[in-house]
GUVEX-281377 format. One record per atom (N, C-alpha, C): residue number from 1; residue in one letter; atom name; z, y, x. Coordinates in nm, 2 decimals. Atoms other than C-alpha are relative to their C-alpha. Layout:
BEGIN
    nr   rest   atom       up    north     east
   NUM      A     CA        Z        Y        X
...
***
This chain:
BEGIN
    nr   rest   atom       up    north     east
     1      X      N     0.00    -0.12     0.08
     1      X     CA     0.00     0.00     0.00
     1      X      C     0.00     0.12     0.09
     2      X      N    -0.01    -0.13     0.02
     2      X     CA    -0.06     0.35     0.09
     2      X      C    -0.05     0.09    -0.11
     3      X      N     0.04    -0.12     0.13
     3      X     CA    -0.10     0.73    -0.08
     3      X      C    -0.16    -0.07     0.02
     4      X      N     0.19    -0.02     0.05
     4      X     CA    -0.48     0.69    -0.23
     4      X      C     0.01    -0.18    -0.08
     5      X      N     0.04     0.13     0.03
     5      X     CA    -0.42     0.30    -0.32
     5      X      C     0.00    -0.03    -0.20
     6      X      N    -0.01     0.06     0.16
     6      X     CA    -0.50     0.21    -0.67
     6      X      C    -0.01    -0.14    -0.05
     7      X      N    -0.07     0.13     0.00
     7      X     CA    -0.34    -0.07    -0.85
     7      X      C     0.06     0.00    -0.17
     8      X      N    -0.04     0.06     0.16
     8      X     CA    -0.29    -0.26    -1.17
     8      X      C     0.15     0.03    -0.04
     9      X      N    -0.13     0.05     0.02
     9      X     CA     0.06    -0.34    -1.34
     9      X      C     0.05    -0.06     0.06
    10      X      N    -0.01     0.05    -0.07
    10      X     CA     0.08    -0.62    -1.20
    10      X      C     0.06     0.00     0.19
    11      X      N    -0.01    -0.03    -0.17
    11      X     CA     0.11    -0.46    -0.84
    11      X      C     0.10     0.14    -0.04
    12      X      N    -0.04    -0.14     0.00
    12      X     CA     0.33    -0.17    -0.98
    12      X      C     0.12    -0.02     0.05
    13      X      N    -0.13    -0.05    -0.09
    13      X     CA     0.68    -0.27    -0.84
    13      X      C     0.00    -0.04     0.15
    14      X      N     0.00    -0.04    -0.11
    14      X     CA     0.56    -0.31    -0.50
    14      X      C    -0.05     0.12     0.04
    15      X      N     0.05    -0.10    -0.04
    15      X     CA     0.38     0.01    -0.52
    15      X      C     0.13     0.11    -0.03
    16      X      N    -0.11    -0.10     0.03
    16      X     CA     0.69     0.20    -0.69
    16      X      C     0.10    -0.03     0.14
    17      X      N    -0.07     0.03    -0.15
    17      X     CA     0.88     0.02    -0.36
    17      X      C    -0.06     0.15     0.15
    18      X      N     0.07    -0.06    -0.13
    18      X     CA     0.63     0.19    -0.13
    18      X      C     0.01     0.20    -0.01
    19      X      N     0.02    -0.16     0.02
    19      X     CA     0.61     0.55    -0.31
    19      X      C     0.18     0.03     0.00
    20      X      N    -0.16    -0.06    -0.02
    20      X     CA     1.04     0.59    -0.31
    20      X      C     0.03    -0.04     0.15
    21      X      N     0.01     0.03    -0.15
    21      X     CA     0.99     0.49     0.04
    21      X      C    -0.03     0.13     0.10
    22      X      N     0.11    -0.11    -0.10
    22      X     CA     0.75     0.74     0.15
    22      X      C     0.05     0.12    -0.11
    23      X      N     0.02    -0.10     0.09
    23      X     CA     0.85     1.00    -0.10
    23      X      C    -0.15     0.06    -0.07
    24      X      N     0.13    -0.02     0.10
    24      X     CA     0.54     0.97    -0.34
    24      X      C     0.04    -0.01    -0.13
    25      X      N    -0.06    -0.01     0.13
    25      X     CA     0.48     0.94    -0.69
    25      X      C    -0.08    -0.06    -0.06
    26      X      N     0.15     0.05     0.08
    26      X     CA     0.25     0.72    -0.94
    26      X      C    -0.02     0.05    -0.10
    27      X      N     0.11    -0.07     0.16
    27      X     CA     0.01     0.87    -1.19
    27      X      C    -0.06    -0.13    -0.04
    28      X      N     0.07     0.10     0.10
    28      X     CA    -0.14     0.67    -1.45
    28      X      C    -0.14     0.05     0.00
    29      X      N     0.12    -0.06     0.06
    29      X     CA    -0.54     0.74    -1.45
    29      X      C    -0.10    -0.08    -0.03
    30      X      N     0.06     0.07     0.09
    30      X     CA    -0.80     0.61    -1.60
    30      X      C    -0.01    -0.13    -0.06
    31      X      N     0.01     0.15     0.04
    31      X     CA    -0.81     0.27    -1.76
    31      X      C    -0.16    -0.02     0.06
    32      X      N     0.11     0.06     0.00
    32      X     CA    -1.11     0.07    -1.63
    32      X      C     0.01    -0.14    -0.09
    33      X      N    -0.04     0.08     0.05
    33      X     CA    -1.16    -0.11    -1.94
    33      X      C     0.09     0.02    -0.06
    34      X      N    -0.12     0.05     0.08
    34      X     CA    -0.88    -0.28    -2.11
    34      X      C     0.14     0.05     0.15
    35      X      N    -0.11     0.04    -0.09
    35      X     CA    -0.69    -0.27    -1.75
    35      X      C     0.09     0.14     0.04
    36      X      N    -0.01    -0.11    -0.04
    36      X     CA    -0.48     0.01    -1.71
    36      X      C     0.03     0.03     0.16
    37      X      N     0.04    -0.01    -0.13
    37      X     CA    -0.48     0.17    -1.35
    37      X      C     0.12     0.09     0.01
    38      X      N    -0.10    -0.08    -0.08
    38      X     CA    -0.22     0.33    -1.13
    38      X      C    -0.07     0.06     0.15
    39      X      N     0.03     0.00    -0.16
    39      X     CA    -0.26     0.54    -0.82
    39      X      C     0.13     0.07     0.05
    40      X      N    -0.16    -0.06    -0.04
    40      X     CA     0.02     0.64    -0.58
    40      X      C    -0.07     0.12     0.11
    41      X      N     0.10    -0.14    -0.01
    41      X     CA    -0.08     1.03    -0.47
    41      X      C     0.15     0.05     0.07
    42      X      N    -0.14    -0.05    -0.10
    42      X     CA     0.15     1.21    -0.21
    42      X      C     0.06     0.11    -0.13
    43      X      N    -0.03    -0.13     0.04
    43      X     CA     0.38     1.49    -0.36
    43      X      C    -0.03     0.14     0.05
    44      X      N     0.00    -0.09    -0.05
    44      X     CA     0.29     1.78    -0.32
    44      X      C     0.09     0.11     0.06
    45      X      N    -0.09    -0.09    -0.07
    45      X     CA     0.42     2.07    -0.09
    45      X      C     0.01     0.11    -0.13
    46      X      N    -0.01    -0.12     0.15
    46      X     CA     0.58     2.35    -0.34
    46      X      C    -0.08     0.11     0.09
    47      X      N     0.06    -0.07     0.00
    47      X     CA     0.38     2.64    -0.37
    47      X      C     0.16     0.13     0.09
    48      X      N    -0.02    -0.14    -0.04
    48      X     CA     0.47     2.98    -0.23
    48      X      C     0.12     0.05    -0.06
    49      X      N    -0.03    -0.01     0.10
    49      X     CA     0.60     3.09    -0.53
    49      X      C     0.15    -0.09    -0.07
    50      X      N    -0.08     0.14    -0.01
    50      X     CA     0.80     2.76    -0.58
    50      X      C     0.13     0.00     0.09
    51      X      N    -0.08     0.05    -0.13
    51      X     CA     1.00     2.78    -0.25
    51      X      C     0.09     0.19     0.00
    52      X      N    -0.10    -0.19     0.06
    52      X     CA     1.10     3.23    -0.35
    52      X      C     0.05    -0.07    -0.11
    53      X      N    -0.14    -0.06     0.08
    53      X     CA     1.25     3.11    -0.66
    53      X      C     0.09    -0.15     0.05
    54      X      N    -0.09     0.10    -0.03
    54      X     CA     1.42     2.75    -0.54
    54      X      C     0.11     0.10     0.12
    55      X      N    -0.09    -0.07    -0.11
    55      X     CA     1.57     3.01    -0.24
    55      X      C     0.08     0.14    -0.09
    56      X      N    -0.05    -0.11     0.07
    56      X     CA     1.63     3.29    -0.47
    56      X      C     0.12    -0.04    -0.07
    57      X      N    -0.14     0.04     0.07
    57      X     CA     1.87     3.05    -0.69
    57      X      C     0.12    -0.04     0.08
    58      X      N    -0.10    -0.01    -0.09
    58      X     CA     2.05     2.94    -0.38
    58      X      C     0.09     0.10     0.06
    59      X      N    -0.06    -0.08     0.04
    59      X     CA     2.15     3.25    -0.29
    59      X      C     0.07     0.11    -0.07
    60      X      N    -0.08    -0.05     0.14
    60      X     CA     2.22     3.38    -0.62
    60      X      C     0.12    -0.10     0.01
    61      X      N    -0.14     0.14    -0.01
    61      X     CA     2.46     3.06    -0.63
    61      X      C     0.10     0.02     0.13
    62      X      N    -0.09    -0.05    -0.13
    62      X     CA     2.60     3.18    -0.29
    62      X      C     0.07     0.16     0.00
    63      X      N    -0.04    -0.07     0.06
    63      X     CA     2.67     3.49    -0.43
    63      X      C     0.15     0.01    -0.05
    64      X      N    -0.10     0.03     0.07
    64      X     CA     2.85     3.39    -0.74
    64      X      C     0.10    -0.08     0.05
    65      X      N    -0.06     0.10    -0.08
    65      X     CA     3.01     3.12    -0.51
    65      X      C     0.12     0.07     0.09
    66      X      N    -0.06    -0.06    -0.11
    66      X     CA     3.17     3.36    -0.27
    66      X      C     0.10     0.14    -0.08
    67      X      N    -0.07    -0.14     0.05
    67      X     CA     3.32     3.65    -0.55
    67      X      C     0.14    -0.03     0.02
    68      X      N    -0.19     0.07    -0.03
    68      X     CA     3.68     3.44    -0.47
    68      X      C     0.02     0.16     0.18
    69      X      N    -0.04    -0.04    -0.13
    69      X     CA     3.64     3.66    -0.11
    69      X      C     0.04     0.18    -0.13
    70      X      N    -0.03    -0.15     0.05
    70      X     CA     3.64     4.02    -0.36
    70      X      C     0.19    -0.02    -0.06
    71      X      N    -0.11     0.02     0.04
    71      X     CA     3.95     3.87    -0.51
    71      X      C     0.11     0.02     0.11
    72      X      N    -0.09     0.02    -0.13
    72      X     CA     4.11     3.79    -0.18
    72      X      C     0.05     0.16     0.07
    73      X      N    -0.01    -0.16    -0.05
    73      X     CA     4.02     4.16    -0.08
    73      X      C     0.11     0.09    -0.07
    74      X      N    -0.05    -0.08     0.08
    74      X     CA     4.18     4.29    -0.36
    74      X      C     0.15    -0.03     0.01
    75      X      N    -0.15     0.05    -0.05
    75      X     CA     4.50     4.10    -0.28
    75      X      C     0.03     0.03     0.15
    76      X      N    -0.03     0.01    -0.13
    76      X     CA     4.49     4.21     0.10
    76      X      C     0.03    -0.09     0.08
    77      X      N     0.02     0.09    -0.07
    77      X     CA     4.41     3.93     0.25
    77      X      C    -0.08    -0.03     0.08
    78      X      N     0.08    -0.02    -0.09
    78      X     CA     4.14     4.08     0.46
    78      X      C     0.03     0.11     0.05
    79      X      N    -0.01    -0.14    -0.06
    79      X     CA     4.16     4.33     0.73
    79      X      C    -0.14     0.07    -0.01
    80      X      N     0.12    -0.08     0.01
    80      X     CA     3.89     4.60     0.73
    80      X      C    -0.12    -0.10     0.07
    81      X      N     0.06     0.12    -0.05
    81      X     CA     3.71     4.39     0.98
    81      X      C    -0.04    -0.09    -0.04
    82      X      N     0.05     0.11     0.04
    82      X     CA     3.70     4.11     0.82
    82      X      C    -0.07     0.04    -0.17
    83      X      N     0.12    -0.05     0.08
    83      X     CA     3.59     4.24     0.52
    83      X      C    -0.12     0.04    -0.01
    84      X      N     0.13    -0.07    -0.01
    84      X     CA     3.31     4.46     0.63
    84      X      C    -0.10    -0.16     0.05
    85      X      N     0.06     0.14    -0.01
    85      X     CA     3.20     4.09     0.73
    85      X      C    -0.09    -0.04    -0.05
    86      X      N     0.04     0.06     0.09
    86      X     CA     3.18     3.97     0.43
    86      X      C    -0.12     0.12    -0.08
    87      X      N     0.08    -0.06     0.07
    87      X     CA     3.01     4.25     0.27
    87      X      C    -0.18     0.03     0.14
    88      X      N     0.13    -0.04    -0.04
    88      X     CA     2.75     4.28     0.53
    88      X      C    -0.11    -0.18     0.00
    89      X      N     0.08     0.12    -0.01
    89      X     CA     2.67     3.89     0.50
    89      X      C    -0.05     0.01    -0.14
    90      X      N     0.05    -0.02     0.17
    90      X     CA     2.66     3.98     0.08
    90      X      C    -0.15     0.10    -0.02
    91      X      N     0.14    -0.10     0.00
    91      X     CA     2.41     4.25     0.18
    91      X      C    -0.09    -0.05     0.03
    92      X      N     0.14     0.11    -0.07
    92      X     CA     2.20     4.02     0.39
    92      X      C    -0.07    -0.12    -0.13
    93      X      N     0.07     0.13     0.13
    93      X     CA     2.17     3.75     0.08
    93      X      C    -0.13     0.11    -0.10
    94      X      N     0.06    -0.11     0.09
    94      X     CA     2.07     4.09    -0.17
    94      X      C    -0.10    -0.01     0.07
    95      X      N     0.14    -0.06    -0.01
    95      X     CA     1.82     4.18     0.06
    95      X      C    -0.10    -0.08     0.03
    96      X      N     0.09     0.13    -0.04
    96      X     CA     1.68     3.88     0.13
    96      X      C    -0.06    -0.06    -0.18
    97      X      N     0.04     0.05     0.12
    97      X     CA     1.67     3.80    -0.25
    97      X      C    -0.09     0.10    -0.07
    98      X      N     0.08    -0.07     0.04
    98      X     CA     1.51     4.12    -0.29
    98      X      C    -0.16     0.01     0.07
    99      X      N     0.14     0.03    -0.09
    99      X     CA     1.21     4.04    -0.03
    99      X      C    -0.06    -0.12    -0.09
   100      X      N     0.03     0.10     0.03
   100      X     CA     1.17     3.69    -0.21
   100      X      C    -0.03     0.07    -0.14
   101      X      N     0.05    -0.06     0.25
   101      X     CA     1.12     3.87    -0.60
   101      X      C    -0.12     0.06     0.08
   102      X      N     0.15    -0.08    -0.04
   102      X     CA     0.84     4.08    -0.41
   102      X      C    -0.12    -0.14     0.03
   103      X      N     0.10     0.10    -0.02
   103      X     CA     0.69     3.74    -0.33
   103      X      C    -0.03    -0.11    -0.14
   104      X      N    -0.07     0.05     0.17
   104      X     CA     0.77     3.57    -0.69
   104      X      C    -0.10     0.14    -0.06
   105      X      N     0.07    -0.13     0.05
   105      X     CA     0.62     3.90    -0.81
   105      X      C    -0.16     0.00     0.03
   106      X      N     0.11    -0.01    -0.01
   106      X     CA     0.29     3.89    -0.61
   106      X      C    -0.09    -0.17     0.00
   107      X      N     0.06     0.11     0.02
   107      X     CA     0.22     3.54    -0.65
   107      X      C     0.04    -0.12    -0.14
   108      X      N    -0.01     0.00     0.16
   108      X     CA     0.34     3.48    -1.05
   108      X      C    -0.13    -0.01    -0.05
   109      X      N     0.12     0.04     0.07
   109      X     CA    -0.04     3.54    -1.10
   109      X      C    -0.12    -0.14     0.03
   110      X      N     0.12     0.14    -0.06
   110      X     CA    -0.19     3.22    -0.90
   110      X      C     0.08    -0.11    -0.07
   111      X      N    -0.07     0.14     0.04
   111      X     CA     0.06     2.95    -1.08
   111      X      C    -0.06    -0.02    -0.15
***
């Protein structure tokens, strides 16, 4: 079995073996006939587009993940130092999430 190989039923749990192996995936396409057909086809690489908003949610989630540090602040549990830390690694996510929407933004119209 490799990607491109096409294959009956019969042959489909050595080919489902082979594609959770390799990180593939099988499509059902055309029937020849009565027989129905399988082929196992790479996954694709995510788009552009795909890879700005899967990073955009991460950092959003690192965000909301991290507001325990404003709480901590507010209890004095950071020195100035260590604060300004934190707020300049929170600025780095922002701005980084704000570079990725400009990419999300100019490539929204090719998906």
């Amino acid at each position: 079995m490799e990607i491109g190989t096409i294959f009956t039923l019969d042959q489909y749990a050595e080919a489902y073996a082979y594609a959770v192996a390799n990180n593939c995936i099988i499509e059902e396409i055309e029937p020849e006939g009565s027989t129905r057909r399988y082929q196992i086809v790479a996954i694709p690489e995510p788009t552009e587009y795909e890879k700005a908003q899967a990073r955009i949610a991460e950092l959003k989630a690192l965000l909301d993940s991290k507001d325990y540090w404003t709480s901590k602040r507010a209890d004095g549990e950071y020195s100035e130092e260590e604060w300004a830390e934190k707020v300049a690694i929170r600025k780095a996510w922002r701005a980084e999430i704000n570079e990725l929407e400009l990419v999300v933004d100019n490539t929204q119209e090719n998906i």
